[in-house]
C-alpha positions as CSV (number, residue, x, y, z in Angstrom):
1,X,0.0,0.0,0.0
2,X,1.3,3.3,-0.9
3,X,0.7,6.3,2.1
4,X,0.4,9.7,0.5
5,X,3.1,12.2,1.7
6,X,2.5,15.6,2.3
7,X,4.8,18.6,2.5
8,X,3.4,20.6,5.4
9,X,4.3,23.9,5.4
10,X,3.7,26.4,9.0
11,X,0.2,28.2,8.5
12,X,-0.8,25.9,5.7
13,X,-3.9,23.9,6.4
14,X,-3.2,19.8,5.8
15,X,-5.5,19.1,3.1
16,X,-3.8,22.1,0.5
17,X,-7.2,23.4,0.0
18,X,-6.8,26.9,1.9
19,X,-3.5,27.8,0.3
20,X,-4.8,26.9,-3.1
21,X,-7.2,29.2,-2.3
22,X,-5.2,31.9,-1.2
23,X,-2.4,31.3,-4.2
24,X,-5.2,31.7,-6.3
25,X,-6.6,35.2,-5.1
26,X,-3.3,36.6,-4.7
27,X,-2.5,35.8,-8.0
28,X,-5.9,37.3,-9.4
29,X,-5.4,40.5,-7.3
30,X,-2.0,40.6,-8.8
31,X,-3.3,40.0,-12.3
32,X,-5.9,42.4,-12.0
33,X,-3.3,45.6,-11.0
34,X,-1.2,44.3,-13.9
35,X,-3.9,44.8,-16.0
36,X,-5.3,48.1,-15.3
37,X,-2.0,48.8,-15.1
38,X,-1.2,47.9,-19.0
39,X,-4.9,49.9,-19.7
40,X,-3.5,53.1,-18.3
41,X,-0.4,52.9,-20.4
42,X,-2.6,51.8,-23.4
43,X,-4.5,55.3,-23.5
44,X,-4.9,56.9,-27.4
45,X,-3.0,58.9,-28.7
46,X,-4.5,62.1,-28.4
47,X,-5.4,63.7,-31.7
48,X,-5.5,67.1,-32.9
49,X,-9.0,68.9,-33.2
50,X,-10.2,72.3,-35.0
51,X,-11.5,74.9,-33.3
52,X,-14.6,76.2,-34.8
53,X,-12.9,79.3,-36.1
54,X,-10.4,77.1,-36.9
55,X,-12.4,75.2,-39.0
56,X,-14.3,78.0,-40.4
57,X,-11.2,79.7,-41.9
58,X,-10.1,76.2,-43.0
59,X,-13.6,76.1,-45.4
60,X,-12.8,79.9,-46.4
61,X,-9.7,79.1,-47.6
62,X,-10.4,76.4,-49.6
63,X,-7.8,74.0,-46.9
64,X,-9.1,70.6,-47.4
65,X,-8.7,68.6,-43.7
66,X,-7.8,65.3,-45.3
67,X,-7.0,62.5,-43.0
68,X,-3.2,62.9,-44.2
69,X,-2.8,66.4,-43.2
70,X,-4.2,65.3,-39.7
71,X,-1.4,62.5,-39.4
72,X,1.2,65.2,-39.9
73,X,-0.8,68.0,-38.1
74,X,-0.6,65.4,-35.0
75,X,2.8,64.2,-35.8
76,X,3.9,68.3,-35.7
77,X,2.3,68.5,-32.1
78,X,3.9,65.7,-30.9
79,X,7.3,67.0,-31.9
80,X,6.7,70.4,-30.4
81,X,5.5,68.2,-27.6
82,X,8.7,66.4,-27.0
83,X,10.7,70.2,-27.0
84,X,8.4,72.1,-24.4
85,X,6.5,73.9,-26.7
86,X,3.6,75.4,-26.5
87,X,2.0,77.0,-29.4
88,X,3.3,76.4,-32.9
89,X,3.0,77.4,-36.7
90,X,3.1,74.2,-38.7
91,X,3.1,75.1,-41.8
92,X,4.1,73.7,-45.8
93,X,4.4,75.6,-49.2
94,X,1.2,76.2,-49.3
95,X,-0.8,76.3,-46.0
96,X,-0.2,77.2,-42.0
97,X,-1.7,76.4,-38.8
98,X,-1.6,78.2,-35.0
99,X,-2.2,75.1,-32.8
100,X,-2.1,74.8,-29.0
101,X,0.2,72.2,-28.0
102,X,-0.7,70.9,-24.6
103,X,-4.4,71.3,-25.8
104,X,-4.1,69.6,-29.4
105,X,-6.5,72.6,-30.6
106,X,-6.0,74.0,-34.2
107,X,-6.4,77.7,-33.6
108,X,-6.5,79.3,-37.1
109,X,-5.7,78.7,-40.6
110,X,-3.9,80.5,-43.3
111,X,-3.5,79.4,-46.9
112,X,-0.6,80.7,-49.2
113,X,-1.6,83.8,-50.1
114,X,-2.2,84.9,-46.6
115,X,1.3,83.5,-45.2
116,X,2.8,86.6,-47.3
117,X,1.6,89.4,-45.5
118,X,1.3,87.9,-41.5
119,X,3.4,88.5,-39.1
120,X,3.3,84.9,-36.1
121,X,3.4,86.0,-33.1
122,X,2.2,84.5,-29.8
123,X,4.1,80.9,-30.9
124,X,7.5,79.4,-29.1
125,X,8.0,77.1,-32.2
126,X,7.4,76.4,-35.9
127,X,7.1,72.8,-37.4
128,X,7.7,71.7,-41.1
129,X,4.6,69.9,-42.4
């Protein structure tokens, strides 16, 4: 006949039932932190917006918001990010844009014409689109 051996460790109840119990809460606890943990870190991107004047000039100037121009608007704020700044021109040949940095906010719009005769003030950077 074969006796069953059992390691008996101090606090640990003979049958293994309580600190299977216990391992297993421990471990969900644990899992559970880890997870909201990873959630946190896992936030979206924040992504730039137009203001309504923003967006108004936008339409009178003929400045299509295409889904490209918002990839490199947002890429622009999150290289201003990354240097301290806080309000930018980012701006190409042929159109400019005020944004708010910490607020991802499109302020106001210029197209090329416009660019010729303004003066930016108000910014502590400029970004090539």
């Amino acid at each position: 006949m074969i006796d069953r051996v059992s390691m008996h460790h101090p606090g640990q109840v003979k049958n293994g039932a309580n600190v299977q119990r216990t391992n297993a809460q421990s471990f969900g606890n644990v899992f559970s932190q880890e997870l909201q943990k990873a959630q946190q870190s896992e936030k979206p991107k924040q992504q730039v917006a137009f203001s309504k004047h923003a967006m108004e000039r936008a339409e009178q100037r003929g400045i299509e918001v295409t889904p490209s121009l918002m990839d490199r608007l947002n890429e622009s704020v999150e290289k201003a990010q990354a240097k301290g700044s806080k309000n930018i021109l980012a701006f190409d040949a042929v159109q400019a844009f005020i944004i708010n940095v910490p607020n991802y906010r499109v302020i106001t719009t210029m197209s090329q014409d416009e660019m010729k005769e303004n003066v930016f003030t108000n910014i502590d950077g400029a970004v090539l689109l």
